[in-house]
C-alpha positions as CSV (number, residue, x, y, z in Angstrom):
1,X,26.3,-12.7,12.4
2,X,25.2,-9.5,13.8
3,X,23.9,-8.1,10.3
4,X,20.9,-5.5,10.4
5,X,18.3,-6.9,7.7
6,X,16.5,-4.9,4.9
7,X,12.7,-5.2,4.9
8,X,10.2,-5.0,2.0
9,X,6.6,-5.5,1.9
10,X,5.2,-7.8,0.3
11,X,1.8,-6.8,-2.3
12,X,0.2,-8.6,0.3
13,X,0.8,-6.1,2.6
14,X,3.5,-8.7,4.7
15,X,7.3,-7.9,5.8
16,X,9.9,-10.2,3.7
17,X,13.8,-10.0,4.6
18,X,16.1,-9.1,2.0
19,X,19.3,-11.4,2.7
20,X,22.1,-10.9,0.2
21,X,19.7,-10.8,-2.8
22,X,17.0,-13.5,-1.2
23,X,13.4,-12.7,-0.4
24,X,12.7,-14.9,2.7
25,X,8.8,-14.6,4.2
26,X,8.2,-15.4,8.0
27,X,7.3,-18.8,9.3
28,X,6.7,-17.7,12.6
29,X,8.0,-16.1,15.6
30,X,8.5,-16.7,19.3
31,X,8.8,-13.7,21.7
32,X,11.9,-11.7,19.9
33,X,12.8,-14.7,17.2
34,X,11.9,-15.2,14.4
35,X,12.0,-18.0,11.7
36,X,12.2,-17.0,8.0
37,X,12.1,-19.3,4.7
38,X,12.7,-18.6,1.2
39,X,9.6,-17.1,-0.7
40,X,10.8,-20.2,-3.7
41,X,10.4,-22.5,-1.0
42,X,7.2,-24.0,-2.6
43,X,8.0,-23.2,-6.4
44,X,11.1,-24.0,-6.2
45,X,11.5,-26.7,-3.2
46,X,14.4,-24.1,-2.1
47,X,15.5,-24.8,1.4
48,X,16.6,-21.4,2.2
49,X,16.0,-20.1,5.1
50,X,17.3,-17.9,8.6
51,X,16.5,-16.8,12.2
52,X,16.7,-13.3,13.3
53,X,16.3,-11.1,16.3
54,X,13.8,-8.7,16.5
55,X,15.8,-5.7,18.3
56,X,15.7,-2.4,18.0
57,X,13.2,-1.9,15.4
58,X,15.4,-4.1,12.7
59,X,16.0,-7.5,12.6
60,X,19.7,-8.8,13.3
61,X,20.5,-12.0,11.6
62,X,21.6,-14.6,13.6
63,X,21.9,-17.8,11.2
64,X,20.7,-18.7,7.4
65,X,21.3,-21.6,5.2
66,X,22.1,-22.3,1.8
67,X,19.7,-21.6,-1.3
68,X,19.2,-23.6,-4.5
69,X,19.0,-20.3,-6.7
70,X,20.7,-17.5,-7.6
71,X,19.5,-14.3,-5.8
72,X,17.7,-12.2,-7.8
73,X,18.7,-8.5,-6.2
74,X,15.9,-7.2,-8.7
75,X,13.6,-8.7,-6.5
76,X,13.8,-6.8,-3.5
77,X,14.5,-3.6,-5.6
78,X,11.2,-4.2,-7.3
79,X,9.1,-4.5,-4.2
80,X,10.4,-1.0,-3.2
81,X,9.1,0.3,-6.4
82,X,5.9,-1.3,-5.8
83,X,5.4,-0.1,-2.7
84,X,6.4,3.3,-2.8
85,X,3.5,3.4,-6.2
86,X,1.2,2.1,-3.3
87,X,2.1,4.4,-0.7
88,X,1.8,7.4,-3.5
89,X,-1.7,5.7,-3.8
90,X,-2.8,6.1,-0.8
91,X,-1.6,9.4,-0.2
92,X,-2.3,11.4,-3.7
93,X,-5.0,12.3,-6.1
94,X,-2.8,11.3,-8.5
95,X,-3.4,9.5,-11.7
96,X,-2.3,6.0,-11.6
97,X,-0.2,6.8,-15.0
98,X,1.4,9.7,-13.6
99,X,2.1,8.1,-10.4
100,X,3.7,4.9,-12.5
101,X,5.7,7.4,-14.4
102,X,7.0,9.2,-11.9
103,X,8.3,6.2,-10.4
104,X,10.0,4.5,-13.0
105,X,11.7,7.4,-14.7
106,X,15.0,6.6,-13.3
107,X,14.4,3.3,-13.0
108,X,17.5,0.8,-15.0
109,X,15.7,-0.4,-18.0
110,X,16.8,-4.0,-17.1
111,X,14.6,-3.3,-13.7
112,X,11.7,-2.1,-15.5
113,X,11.7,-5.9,-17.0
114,X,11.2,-6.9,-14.2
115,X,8.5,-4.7,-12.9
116,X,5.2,-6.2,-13.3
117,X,3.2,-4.8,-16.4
118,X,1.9,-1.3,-16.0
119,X,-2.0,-2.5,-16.3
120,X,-1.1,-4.9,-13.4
121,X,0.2,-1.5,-11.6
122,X,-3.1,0.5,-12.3
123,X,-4.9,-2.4,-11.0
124,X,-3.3,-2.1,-7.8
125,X,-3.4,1.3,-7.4
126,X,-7.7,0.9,-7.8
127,X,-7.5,-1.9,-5.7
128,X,-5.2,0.1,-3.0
129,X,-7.5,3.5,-3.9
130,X,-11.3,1.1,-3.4
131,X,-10.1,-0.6,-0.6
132,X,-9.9,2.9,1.2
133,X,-13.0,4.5,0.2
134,X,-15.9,4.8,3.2
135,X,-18.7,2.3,2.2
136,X,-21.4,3.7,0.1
137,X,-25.0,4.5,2.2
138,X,-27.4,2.1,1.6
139,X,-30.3,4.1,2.1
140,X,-31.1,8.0,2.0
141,X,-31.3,7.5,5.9
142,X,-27.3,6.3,5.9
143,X,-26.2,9.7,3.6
144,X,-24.2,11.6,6.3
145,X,-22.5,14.4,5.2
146,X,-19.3,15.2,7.0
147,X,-18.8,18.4,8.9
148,X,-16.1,19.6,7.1
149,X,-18.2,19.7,3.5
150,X,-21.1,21.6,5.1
151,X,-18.9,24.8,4.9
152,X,-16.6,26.8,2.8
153,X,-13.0,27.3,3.0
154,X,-14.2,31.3,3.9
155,X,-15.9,29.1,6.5
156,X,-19.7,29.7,5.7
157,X,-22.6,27.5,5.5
158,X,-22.5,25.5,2.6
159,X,-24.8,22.6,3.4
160,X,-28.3,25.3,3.7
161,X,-30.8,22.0,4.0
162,X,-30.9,18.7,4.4
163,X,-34.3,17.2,5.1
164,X,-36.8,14.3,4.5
165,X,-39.5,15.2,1.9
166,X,-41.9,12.4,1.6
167,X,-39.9,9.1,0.9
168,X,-37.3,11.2,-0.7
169,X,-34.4,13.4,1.1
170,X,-33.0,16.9,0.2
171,X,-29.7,18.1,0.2
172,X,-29.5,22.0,-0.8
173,X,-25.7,22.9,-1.4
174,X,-25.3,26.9,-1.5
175,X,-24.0,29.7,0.4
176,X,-26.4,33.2,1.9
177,X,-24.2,35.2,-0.4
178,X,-25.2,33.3,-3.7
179,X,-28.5,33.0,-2.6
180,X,-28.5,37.0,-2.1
181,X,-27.5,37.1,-5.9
């Protein structure tokens, strides 16, 4: 049994196997081993569950046992989906509709029943999108602007002032050229 494993992540952010149409989550591990059981193991009292090798960057599986389901291939197809609208999350300014769209286009329609609702999607593209924002300042004191927004992309002075007046704090946004105008 010297099969390479798929992986998916879980919304969690965790690594399931994919095992001939099985989602298995890890139990644990022990140097290079490591012990997987079926993610219907508590819904579902399913017994299912197998041992792998960590080599190599995959897991090889080395033994599994018997399920009390059918596998639900749709499953592990799903999570794909999912993540790749998390990753696009993460790494566009895109809308979460248009990011949704674009991922279910070719999507079988008998997937997209299985996908979860597209509100539920939205959610976790916020979530995903909040998660990753820098904290808001607390205090005028705590507004740092970063270096790279104190100039233009002509590479001028943008940020002209920024000082304490009183209790308050100012923050003049302009370049020499518009203030020549």
């Amino acid at each position: 049994m010297n099969e390479i494993c798929k992986t998916v992540t879980s919304q969690k952010g965790k690594v399931k196997l994919n095992i001939h149409g099985f989602l298995l989550v890890k139990e644990s591990s022990v140097e290079n081993t490591y012990y997987w059981s079926c993610e219907k193991k508590r819904s579902e009292n399913c017994p299912g569950h197998a041992v792998t090798i960590f080599s190599n960057g995959s897991h090889f599986l080395k033994k599994t046992a018997k399920h009390e389901h059918s596998p639900q291939a749709s499953s592990s197809e799903v999570a794909v989906i999912v993540e790749c609208i998390k990753q696009q999350a993460r790494e566009t300014h895109d809308s979460p509709a248009q990011i949704i769209q674009n991922n279910i286009a070719s999507v079988d329609k008998n997937l997209v029943s299985n996908m979860p609702s597209k509100d539920a999607l939205c959610m976790r593209i916020k979530h995903i999108r909040s998660s990753e924002m820098l904290p808001q300042p607390q205090t005028l004191d705590k507004v740092d602007v970063p270096l790279p927004f104190q100039y233009t992309l002509k590479e001028e002075l943008f940020l002209i002032r920024d000082s304490q007046v009183g209790l308050g704090w100012v923050l003049i946004f302009t370049t020499k050229t518009n203030v020549q105008h």
